[in-house]
C-alpha positions in Angstrom: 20.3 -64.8 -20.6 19.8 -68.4 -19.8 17.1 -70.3 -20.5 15.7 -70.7 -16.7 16.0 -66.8 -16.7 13.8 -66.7 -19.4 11.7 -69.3 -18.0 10.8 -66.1 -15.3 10.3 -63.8 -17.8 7.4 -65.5 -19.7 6.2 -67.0 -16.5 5.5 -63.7 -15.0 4.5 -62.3 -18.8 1.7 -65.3 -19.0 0.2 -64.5 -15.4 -0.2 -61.0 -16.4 -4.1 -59.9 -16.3 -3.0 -58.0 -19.8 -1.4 -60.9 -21.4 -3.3 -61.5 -24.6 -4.8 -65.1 -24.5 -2.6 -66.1 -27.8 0.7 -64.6 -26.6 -0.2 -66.4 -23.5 -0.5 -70.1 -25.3 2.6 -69.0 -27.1 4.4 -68.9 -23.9 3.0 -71.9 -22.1 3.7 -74.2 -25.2 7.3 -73.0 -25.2 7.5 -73.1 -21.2 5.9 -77.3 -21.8 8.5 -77.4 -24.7 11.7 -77.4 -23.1 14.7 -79.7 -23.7 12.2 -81.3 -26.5 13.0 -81.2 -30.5 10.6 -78.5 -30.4 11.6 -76.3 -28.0 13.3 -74.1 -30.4 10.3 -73.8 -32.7 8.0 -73.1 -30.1 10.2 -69.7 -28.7 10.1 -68.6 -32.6 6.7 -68.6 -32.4 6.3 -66.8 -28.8 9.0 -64.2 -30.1 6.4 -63.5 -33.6 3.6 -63.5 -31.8 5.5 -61.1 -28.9 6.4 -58.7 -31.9 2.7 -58.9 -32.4 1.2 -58.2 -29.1 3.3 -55.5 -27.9 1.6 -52.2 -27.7 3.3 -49.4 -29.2 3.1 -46.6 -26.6 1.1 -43.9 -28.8 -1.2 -46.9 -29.8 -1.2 -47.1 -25.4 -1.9 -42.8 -25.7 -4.6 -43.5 -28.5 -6.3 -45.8 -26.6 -6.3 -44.2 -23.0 -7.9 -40.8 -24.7 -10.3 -43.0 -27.0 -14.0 -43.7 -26.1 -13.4 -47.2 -26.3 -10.5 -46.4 -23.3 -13.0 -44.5 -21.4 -15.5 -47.4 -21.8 -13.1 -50.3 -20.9 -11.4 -48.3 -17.8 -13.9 -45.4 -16.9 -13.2 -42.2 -17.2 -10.8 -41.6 -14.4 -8.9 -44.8 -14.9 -8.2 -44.3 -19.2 -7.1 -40.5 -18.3 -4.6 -41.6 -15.9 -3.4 -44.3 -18.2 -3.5 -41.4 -20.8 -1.1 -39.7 -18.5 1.4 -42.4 -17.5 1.4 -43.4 -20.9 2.2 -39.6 -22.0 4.7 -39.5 -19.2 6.9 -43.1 -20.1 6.8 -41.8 -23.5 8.6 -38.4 -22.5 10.6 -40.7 -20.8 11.8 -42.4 -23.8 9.2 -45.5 -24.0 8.5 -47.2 -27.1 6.3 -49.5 -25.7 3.4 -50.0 -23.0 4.9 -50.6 -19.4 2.6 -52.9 -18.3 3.9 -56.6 -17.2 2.9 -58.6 -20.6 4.8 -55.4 -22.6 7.6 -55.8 -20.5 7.5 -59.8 -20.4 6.9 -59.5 -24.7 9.9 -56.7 -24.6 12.3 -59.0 -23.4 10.8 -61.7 -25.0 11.8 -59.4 -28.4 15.0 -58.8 -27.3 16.4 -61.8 -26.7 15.2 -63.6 -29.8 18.5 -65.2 -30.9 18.3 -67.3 -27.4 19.0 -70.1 -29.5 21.3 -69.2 -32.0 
C-alpha cells in the first residue's frame, strides 16, 4: 500500500462520527506529518493508538446488550447493533465493522508501511 493509499484510509477513518477523538489526532498529526523527519514517528503512534481503539467484536456484543447500549442508542437501535454485531461475528469478525474499526483495521495491518 502506498502512502497516498493510506492517506484515504485514515482520511475516511478520522471523518468517521465513531472515530475516538485521540485516534483521531493520531491520524491528523500523521496526515500534517508527511515527507517530514517525523512522519515515521507520528504513523507509530496512530498504529498504537489504532491497536487501542479498535473494538473487539464481543466487547461490540457486550455493549449492544448492556444498559449503557440501550441508553446511548435506545432500545431498538443497541438490539439491532446487538444483532449485526452477533451476525459479523458468525461471519468471522474480530472486530467492530463500523468505518473507524475498519479505517484502525487497516491501519493495524499495515504497520510496517515504513519498514
Amino acid at each position: 500500500m502506498t502512502r497516498k493509499d493510506m492517506e484515504k484510509v485514515v482520511q475516511d477513518m478520522i471523518a468517521a462520527k465513531s472515530c475516538y477523538p485521540v485516534l483521531r489526532a493520531r491520524g491528523e498529526e500523521w496526515l500534517n506529518a508527511g515527507d517530514t523527519d517525523t512522519e515515521e514517528a507520528a504513523w507509530k503512534k496512530l498504529v498504537a493508538q489504532a491497536k487501542v481503539d479498535i473494538m473487539p467484536i464481543d466487547d461490540l456484543i457486550s455493549f449492544a446488550a448492556s444498559e449503557t447500549g440501550a441508553k446511548v442508542l435506545g432500545k431498538e437501535g443497541a438490539e439491532m447493533l446487538l444483532k449485526h454485531a452477533q451476525a459479523i461475528k458468525a461471519q468471522g469478525a474480530e472486530y467492530c465493522d463500523c468505518p473507524a474499526c475498519k479505517g484502525a483495521a487497516i491501519v493495524i495491518e499495515y504497520e510496517n508501511l515504513y519498514d
